[in-house]
N, C-alpha and C positions, 0 to 999 in steps of 0.2 A: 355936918357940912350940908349945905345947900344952895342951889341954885335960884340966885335971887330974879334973877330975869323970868325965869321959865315960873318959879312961886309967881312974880306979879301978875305974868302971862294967864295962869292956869284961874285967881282969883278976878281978874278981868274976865277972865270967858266963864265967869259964874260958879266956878268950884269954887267947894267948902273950904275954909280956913285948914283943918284937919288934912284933906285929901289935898291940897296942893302945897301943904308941908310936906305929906310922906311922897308925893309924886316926884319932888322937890327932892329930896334928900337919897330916892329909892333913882333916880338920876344922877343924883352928884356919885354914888356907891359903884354904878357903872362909870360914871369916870374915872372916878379913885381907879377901878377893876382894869379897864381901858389904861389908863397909863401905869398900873404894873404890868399890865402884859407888854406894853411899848417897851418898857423897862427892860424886861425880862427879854424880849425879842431882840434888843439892842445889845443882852448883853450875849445869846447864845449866835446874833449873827457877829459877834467878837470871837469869841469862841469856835465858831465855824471857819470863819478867816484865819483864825489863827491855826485851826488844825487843819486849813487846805493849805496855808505857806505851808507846812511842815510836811505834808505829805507829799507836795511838789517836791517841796527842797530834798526829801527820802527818795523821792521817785528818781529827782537827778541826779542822786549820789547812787544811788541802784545800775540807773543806765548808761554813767559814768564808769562803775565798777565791769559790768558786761563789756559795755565798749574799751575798757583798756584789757578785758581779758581775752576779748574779740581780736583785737590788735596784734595782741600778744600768741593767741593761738596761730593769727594767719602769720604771724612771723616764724612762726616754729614751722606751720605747713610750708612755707616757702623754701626758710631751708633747709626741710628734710627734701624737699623734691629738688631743691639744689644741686644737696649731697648726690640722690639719687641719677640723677640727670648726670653729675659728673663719674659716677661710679659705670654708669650704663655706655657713656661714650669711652672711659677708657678702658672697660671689656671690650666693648666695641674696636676699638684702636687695637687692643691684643689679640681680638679674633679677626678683627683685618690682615692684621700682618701675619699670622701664624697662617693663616689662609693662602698667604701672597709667596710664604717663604715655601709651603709645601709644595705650591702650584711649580715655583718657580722648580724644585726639587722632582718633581713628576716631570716637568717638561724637560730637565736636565736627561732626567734617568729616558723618558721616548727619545731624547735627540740620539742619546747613545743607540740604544737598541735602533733605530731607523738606521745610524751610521752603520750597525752592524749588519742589516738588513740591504742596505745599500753597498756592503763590500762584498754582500754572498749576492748580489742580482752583477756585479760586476766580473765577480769568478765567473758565476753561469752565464755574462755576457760572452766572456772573454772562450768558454766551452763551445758553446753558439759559435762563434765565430772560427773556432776548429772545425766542429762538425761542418759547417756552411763552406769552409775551403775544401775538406772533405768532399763533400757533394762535389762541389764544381770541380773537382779534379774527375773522380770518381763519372760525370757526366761528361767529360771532356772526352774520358777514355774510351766511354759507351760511344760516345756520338762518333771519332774516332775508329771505333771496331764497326758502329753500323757503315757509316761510310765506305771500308774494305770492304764489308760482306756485300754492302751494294752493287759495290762493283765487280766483287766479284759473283756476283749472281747475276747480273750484264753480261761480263764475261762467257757464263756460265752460257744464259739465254740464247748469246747470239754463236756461241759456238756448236748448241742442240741445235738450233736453226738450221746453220751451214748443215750439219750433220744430218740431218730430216731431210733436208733441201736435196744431198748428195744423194742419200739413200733412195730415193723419192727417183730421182735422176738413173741412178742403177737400175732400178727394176724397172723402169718404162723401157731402157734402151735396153733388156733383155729379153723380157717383152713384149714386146711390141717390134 
């Protein structure tokens, strides 16, 4: 094969018959060469397309498969902490109330003991208030005896008086 344009070209601008036959032909051999590689190029960028669809369309079945296992595990995490979440409030709920029923049981058992506490402060009230009438008898008596003995130590005073006074009177008018 050869290029008739480029042969008439080459024999125009003065080359030999010979050299712009093979210049001719040693150009058409790079075309030939030039369109199997277009050839070839067209067919592995076919082939390339076709194994990027496929490795897309793998990639999406891949990250299709993750994302529904992805799905599927937070559905499990969710309700396993569901479970747990209801398991923790109804210990909770039973350690509430087992809390509530012993308090109430503790405050039962202090109200008792305070009651009991509160009938010995009322006995010992009730002794207090013996001994306290006690006293005030017992003080009545005293203040009572002091009283007589005051007076009779008045008594007493103004009878030495007289008696001093007398005596006092006797021996001047003796004498004197």
């Amino acid at each position: 094969m050869l290029i008739e344009e480029l042969y008439d070209a080459l024999i125009e601008a003065g080359a030999s018959e010979a050299k712009a036959k093979a210049a001719a032909r040693a150009i058409a051999d790079y075309e030939k060469r030039f369109g199997g590689i277009e050839r070839e190029l067209a067919s592995l960028r076919s082939e390339f397309r076709t194994e990027l669809t496929e490795f897309r369309s793998e990639v999406g079945r891949n990250f299709a498969e993750v994302n529904r296992q992805f799905t599927e595990f937070r559905s499990d995490v969710e309700t396993k902490f569901l479970e747990f979440r209801s398991d923790v409030e109804t210990k909770f709920l039973e350690l509430r109330s087992d809390m509530e029923r012993k308090f109430l049981e503790f405050r039962s058992d202090m109200d008792k003991q305070f009651a009991g506490v509160d009938k010995q402060f009322a006995g010992v009230d009730k002794q207090f208030a013996g001994v306290d009438r006690q006293f005030a008898e017992s003080r009545a008596y005293v203040e009572k005896e002091f009283t007589d003995i005051r007076g009779t130590l008045k008594l007493h005073n103004w009878m030495m008086g007289t008696t001093i006074a007398l005596l006092t009177a006797m021996f001047l008018k003796m004498f004197y």
